[in-house]
matplotlib code that plots the C-alpha trace (Angstrom):
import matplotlib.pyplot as plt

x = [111.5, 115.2, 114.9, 113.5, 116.6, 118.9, 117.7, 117.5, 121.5, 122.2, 120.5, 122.8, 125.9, 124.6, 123.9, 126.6, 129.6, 132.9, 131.6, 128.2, 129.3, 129.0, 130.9, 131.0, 128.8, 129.6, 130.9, 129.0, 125.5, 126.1, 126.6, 124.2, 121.6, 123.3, 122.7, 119.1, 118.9, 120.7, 118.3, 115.0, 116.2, 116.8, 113.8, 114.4, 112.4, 109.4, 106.8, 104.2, 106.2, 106.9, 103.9, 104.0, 101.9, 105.1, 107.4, 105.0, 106.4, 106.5, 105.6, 108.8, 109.1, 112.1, 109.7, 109.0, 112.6, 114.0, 116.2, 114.3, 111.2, 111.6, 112.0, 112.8, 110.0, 107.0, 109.0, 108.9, 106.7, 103.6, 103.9, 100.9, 98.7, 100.8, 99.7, 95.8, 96.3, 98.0, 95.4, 92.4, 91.2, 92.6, 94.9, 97.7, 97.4, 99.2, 97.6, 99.1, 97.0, 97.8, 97.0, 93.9, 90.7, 89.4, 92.2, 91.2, 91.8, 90.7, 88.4, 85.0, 84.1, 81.3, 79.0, 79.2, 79.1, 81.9, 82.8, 85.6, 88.0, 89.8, 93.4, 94.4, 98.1, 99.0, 102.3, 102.6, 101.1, 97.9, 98.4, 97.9, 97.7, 94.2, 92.7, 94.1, 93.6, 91.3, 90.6, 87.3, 87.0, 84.1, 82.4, 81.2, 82.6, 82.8, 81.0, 82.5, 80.6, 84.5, 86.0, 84.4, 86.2, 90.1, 90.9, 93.4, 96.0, 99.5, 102.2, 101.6, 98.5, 96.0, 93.0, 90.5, 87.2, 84.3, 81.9, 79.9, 81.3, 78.3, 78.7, 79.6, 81.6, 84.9, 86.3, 88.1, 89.8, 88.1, 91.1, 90.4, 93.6, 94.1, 94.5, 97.2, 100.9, 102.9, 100.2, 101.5, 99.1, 99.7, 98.3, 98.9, 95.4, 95.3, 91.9, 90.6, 87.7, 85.8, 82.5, 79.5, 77.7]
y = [83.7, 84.8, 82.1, 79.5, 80.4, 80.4, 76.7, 75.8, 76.1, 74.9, 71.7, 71.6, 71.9, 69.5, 66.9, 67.7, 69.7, 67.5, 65.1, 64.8, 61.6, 63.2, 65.9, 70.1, 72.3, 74.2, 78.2, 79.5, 78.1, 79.4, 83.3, 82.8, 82.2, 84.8, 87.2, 86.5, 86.8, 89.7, 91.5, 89.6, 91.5, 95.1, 94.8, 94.3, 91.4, 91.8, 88.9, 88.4, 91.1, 88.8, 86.2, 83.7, 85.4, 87.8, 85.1, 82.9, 81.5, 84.6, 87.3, 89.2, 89.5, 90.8, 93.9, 95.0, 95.2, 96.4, 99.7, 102.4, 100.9, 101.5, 105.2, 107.2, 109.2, 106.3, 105.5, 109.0, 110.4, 112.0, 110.3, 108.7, 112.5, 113.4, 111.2, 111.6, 115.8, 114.9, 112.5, 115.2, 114.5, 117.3, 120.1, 122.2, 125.5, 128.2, 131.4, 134.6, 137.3, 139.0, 137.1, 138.5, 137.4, 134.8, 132.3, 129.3, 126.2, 123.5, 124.1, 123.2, 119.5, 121.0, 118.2, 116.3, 117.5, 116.1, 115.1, 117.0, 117.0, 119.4, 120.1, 123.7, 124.3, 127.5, 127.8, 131.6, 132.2, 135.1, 138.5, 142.1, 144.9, 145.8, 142.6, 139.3, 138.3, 135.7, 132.2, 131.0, 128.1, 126.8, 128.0, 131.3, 134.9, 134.4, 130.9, 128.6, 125.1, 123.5, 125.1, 128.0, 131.3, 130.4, 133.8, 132.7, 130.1, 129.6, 127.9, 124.3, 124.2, 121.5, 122.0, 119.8, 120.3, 118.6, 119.5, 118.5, 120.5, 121.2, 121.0, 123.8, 125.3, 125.4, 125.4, 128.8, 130.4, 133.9, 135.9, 138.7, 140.9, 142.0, 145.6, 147.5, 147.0, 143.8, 142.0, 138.4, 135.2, 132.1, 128.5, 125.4, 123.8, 120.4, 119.4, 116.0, 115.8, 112.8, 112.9, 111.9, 109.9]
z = [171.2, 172.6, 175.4, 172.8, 170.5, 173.3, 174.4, 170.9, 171.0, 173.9, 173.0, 169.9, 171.6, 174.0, 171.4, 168.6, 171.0, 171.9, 174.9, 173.5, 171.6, 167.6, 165.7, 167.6, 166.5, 163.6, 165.0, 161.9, 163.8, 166.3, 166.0, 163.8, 166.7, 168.4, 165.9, 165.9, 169.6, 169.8, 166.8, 168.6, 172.1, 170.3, 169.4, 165.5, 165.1, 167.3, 167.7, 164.8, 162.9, 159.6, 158.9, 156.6, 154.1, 153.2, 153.4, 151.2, 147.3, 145.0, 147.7, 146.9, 143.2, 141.4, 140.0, 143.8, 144.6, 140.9, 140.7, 142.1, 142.9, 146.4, 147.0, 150.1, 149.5, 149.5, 153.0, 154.4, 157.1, 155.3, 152.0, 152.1, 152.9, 149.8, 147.9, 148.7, 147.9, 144.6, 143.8, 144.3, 147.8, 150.3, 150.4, 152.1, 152.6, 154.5, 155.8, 156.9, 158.8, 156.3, 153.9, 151.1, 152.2, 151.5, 150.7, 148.9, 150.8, 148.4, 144.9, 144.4, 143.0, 140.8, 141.3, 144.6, 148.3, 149.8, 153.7, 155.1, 157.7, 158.6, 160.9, 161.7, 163.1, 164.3, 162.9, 164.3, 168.0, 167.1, 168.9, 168.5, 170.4, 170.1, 168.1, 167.7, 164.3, 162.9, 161.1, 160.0, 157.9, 155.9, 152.1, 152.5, 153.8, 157.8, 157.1, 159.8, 158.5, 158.9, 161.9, 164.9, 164.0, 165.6, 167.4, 169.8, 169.8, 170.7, 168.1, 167.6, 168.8, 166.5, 166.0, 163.7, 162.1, 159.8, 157.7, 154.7, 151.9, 149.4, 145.6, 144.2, 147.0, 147.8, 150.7, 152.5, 155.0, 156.0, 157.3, 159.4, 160.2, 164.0, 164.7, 166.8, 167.1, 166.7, 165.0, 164.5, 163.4, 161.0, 160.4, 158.6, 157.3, 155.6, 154.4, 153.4, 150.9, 150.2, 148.0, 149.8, 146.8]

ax = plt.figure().add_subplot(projection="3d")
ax.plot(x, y, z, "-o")
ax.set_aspect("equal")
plt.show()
């Protein structure tokens, strides 16, 4: 589209500029397609990146663009995983290895099993100097229906999971403390829940 542009304005001053037999372009036209160019090449404007369909009559409205309408948090990263938790689909939990067993991850829907996913990030690297510590993440004591037991992992390792969540159960972390000296363990575990029926 740069060259096209580029062409575009040459053609102009070809037609319009002193020489050409009419009146010079206007200056105004053309940093304006240099503008463009220069915002095509940085890659502002990519190809296909605004259709017609939101440049169509009445696509922009003055209530999508009133005061405080747009927010920096609808436009910040994860604010759409927010937005799911606060609506009664998922959860974020920490857990500690030394956390009380078992930590609730997300509560139980009462009525419908639900499919879940689930992503473990070891926020603390598990060690000890006898036993590691350990993660196991499903609906029952030691039940690992969401995720195998994790007993080994380095920080920022992700892991993910699924499972089909029955009714009536919630969802948990069994935490099984290592043993020894400098016993260290933690992870991050966001769980999606959708209902089945």
């Amino acid at each position: 589209m740069a060259t096209q542009l580029e062409t575009l304005k040459a053609a102009l001053v070809a037609k319009y500029g002193y020489g050409g037999g009419g009146l010079p372009v206007m200056p105004e036209i053309g940093e304006l397609v240099d503008t463009i160019v220069a915002s095509i090449q940085a890659g502002e404007l990519a190809a296909l990146s605004v259709s017609t369909a939101e440049l169509a009559d009445g696509a922009v409205t003055a209530a999508k663009v009133t005061d405080g309408t747009l927010t920096a948090a609808k436009f910040a990263q994860g604010a759409a995983l927010a937005a799911a938790i606060a609506a009664g689909l998922g959860a974020s939990v920490n857990v500690d290895h030394a956390d009380a067993s078992p930590v609730t991850l997300i509560a139980a829907d009462g009525a419908k099993d639900r499919a879940v996913l689930v992503m473990a990030i070891i926020t603390e690297t598990l060690a000890g100097g006898t036993t590691k510590p350990s993660f196991s993440l499903g609906w029952d004591v030691s039940h690992e229906g969401l995720h195998a037991a994790i007993v080994t992992g380095s920080a920022g390792a992700v892991l993910l999971g699924a499972g089909v969540l029955p009714a009536t159960k919630a969802g948990i972390c069994t935490v099984v403390n290592g043993t020894g000296t400098a016993i260290a363990g933690a992870i991050a575990v966001v769980v999606l829940a959708l209902p089945t029926t």
